[in-house]
N, C-alpha and C positions, 0 to 999 in steps of 0.2 A: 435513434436520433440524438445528436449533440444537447446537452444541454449546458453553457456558460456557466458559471457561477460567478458573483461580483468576491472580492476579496473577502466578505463581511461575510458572506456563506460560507466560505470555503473554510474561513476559520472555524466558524459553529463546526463543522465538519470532521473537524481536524479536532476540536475539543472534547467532542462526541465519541470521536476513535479513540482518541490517547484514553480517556474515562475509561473506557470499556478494556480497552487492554493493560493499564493500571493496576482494571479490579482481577483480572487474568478474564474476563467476556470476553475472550474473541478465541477464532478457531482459523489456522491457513488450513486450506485444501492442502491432501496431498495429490496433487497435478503432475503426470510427467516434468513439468519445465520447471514447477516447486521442487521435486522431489531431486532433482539431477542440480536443480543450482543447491541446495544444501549438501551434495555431495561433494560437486566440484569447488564449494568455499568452506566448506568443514563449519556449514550453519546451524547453530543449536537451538534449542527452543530460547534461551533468554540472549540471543542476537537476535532473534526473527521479534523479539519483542522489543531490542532497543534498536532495531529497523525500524520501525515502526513509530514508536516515539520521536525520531529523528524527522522525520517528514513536515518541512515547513512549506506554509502558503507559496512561494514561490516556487516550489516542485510540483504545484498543479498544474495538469495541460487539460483535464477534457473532464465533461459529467454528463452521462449517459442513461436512458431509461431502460430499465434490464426487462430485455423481452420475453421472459421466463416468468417473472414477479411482475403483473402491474402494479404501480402506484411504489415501483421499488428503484433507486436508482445505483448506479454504480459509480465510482469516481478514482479516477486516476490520477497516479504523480509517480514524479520518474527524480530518485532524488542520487548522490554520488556520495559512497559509501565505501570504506576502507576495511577491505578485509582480506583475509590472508589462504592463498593457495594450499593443496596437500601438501606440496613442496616447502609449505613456512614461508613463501615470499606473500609480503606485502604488496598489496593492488588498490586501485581506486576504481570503484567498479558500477556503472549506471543500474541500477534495480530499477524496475518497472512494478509497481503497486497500486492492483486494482483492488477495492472492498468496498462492502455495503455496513449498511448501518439498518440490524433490523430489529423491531420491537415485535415481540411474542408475547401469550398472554403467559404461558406455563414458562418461559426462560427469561422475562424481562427484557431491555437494552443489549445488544449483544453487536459485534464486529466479526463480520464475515471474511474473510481477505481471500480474495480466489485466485488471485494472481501474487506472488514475491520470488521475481527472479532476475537475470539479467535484461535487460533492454533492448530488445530484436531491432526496435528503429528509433529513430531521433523525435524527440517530442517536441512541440509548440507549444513555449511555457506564455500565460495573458500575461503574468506578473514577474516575470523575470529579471532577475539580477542578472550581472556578467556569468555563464557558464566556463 
């Protein structure tokens, strides 16, 4: 089920992530659709980290309760991000970034990201700037 967030969440949210991926707490799956956009944009670990960083409030479209974890949710943003081909050309290119924020007793504060790849469909930003 969707859950909204108001902008004032979404940034806790967002300060909650960057912290965590700052301190290096966070982990991307390696997912088919992770693993094949790292290939196909020559993504390293400290681009999947200043991906990451990048992601302002107005790249939020959705926040979700993850049916795996209760009481856990997920949260999406789909933000446009420049990066460059095997071939060396430059591109601007929609990433879709889903992640949680989980607290553990033995790992502490930690950033899960299960989704960082290209954008299969167009998103519905609440907070939107011109795209």
């Amino acid at each position: 089920m969707a859950v909204y967030y108001d902008k004032n969440l979404v940034r806790f949210v967002l300060e909650e992530m960057r912290e965590c991926v700052e301190a290096g707490n966070f982990v991307v799956l390696q997912t088919r659709k992770n693993t094949v956009f790292e290939i196909d944009y020559n993504v390293t670990s400290k681009m999947k980290r200043s991906i990451l960083l990048a992601i302002e409030v107005e790249d939020y479209f959705n926040t979700a309760e993850d049916w795996e974890f209760p009481d856990c949710y997920v949260h999406e943003f789909c933000l446009k991000y420049d990066l460059h081909t095997p071939e060396g050309n430059k591109t601007t290119v929609d990433i879709y970034v889903k992640f949680q924020i989980r607290e553990e007793k033995d790992t502490g504060v930690h950033t899960l990201v299960l989704s960082l790849h290209e954008a299969e469909n167009p998103a519905i930003y609440p907070f939107s700037r011109e795209r």
